[in-house]
N, C-alpha and C positions, 0 to 999 in steps of 0.2 A: 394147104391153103384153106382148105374147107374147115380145118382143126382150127386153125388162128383165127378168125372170125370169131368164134365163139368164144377167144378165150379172150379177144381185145373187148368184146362187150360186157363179159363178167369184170373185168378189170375196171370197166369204165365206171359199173354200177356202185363195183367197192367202193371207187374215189369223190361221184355223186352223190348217191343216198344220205354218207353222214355228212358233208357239209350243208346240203337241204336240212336235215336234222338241228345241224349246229344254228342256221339261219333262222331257224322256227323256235328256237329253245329261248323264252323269256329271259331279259336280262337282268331281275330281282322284282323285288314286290315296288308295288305302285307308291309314289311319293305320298308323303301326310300331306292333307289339305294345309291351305294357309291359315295361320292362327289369327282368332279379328283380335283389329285395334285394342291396348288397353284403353278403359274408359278413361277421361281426362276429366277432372273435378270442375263443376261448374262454379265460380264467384259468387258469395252470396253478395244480393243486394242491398245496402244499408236505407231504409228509408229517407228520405231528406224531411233535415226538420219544419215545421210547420212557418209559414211567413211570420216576421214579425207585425203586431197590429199598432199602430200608431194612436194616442189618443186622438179620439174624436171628439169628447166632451170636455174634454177638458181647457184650459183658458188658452185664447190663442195668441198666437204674435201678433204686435203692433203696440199702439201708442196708448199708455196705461191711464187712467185718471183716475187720483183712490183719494174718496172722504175720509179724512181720521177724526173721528168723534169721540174726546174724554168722556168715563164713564162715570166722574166725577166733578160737579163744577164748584167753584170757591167764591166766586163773585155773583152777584145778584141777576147781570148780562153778560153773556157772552155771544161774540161775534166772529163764526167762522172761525172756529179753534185751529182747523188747519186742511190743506189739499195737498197730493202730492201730483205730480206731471212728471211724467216718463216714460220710456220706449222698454218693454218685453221682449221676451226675445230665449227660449231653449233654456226655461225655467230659471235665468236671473231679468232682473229689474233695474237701470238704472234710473233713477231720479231725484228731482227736485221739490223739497217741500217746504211750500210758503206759508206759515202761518200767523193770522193776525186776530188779537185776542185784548177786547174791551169791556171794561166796564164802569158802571157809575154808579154808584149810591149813596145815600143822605143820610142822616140822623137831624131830625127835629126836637128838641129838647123844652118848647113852649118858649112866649115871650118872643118869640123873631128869632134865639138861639139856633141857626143850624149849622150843619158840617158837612160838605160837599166832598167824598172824594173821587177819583177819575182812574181810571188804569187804561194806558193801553200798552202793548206788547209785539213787537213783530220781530220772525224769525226769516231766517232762508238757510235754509240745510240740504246741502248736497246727500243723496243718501243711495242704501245700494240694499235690494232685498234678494236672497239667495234659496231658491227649493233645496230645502237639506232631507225630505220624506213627500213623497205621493201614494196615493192611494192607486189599485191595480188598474182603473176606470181614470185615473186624472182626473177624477172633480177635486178631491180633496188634497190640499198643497199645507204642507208646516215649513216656515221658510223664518233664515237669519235676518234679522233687520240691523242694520247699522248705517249711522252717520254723524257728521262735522259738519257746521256751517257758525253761522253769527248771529246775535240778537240784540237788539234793541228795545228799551224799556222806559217810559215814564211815568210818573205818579205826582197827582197836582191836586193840592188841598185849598177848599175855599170853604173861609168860616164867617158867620156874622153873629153877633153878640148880641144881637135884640136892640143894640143904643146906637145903630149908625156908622158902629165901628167893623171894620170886616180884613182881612188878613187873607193873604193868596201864600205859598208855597210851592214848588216844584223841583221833585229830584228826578236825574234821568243816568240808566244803569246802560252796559254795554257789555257784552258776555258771548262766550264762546261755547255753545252747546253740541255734548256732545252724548250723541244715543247709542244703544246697546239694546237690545231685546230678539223675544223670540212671537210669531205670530201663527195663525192657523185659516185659510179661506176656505169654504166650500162653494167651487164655481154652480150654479144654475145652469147654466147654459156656457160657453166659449167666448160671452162677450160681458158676463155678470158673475159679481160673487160679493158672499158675505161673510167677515171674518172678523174673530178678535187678537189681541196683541198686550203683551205684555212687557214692559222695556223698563229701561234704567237710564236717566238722563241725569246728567254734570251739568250744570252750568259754573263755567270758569269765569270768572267774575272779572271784570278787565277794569273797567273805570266806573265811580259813580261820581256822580257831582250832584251839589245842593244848592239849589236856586245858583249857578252859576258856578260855584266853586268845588275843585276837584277835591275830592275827600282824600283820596290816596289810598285806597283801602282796595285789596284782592283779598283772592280766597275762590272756593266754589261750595256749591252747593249738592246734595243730593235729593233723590226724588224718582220713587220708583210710580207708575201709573200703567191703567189699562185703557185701550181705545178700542172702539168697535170701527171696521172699515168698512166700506162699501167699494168697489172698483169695480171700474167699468173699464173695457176693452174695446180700441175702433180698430177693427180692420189692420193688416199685416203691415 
């Protein structure tokens, strides 16, 4: 009895010890830390373009008024060579120009001999002016001028002989004019500019009559000239 005690305790130790052992014995090396995030590429940012700037100086909308003054005259007077009236508007122009154009002068020859003649002239032409170049600022505008409308013309001769005797005449013309050219303004301000033009005008010759009687005669004519302009601008 005394023998088996000691031998069930050795027994015991055999079969304890290595399992203590086995429970204490690591079970491999420590895990690798976690790997960081790959970095992710940042977007570059494209600037955004600059605002566009709108002229400020340049001629504004609204309702246009432009003196056209020949830079050449043929007659001794002239009265109000021409205006045009029209609405602007995102660099075209439509309008209308009235012009009315007279004159008169004499020849005295002594003795009571004179020679009276008379001109007047009136048109109305629809017309259309188109910005085809600006400068970077808008003052400065090159623009297409064209138009078509109608004209009317007379011409009346009074003569007197020095003896009592005296003689009248009148022929009157009807025509269909028609302009072409190119012009240039530099505005002052958005309500003012001054500009010259250079054009090409047809007159299509429709009827003339002589002291009453229709000639029967067509045809046109050609005629290139320059005008200086002035235009004014009211409000949008």
């Amino acid at each position: 009895m005394l023998y088996d005690r000691p031998m069930r305790l050795l027994a015991a130790s055999i079969l304890v010890v290595p399992s203590l052992a086995l429970a204490q014995t690591p079970e491999g090396p420590p895990p690798p830390p976690p790997q960081p995030p790959a970095p992710t590429a940042v977007p570059s940012m494209t600037p955004a373009p600059p605002p566009m700037v709108a002229d400020t100086t340049g001629p504004a909308d609204g309702w246009q008024f432009q003196a056209r003054m020949p830079t050449g005259l043929g007659l001794d007077s002239i009265i109000s060579p021409g205006v045009s009236v029209g609405h602007r508007a995102d660099g075209m122009t439509i309008a209308v120009q009235l012009g009315l154009t007279g004159g008169k002068f004499s020849t005295d020859s002594g003795m009571g001999n004179t020679q009276t003649t008379s001109l007047m002239l009136l048109t109305v032409m629809p017309m259309i002016y188109y910005d085809l170049w600006r400068s970077p600022d808008g003052r400065a505008r090159f623009n297409f001028v064209g138009g078509v409308g109608y004209g009317r013309g007379s011409e009346t001769n009074d003569s007197n002989d020095g003896m009592g005797n005296t003689t009248h005449s009148e022929a009157t013309v009807s025509f269909l004019p028609i302009l072409a050219g190119v012009g240039g303004d530099y505005f002052f301000s958005p309500n003012f500019g001054l500009g010259v033009e250079v054009s090409g005008e047809v007159p299509v010759l429709l009827s003339i009559q002589d002291n009453g009687v229709d000639q029967h005669v067509s045809g046109n004519l050609e005629s290139i000239h320059g005008l200086l302009r002035a235009t004014f601008i009211v409000g949008p």
